[in-house]
Steps between C-alpha positions, in 0.01 A plus 500: 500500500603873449437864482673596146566890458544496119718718272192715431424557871187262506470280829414131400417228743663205341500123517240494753456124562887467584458494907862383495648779416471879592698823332459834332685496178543915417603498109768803584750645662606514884575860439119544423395373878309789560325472233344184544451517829227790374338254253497247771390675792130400504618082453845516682759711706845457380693499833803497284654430130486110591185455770141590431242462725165403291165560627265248581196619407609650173576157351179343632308788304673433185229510201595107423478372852249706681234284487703185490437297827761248386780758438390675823557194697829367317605870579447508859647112574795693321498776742490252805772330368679782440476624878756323658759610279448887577397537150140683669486809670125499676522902546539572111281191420807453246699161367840580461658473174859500290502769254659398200624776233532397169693744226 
């Protein structure tokens, strides 16, 4: 699963039925940080160049998995087992994630 930021500044919510997997991919530069973390800031907060935080409920009201009780409930046994690795932060409601910048 992950958060794209594409080349023409469009957020995409990719390969949603991969619950093995978690990233944002941001098709850019590092240099352009602040950047993205302005087109992101309603679906994740960029604590840094390398860690994003992404929110909860912004992926569960995704247009393609709203209304999707099976996503919904793959999506949450990911978040549980997610938890005891840190990867959750129950105050932002976020999943932690790699951010991944590709040229």
């Amino acid at each position: 699963m992950l958060v794209k930021v594409t080349r023409d500044r469009r957020v995409e919510f990719e390969e949603r039925d991969n619950f093995r997997a978690f990233k944002v991919v941001v098709e850019g530069r590092r240099e352009d940080l602040e950047t993205v973390r302005c087109l992101l800031q309603h679906t994740a907060e960029l604590a840094d160049a390398d860690t994003a935080w992404v929110f909860e409920a912004e992926l569960r009201r995704w247009p393609d998995v709203a209304n999707d009780p099976a996503w919904q409930q793959s999506f949450s046994a990911m978040i549980e087992k997610a938890r005891p690795h840190g990867w959750i932060d129950d105050a932002r409601q976020a999943i932690k994630a790699h951010v991944e910048w590709v040229g």
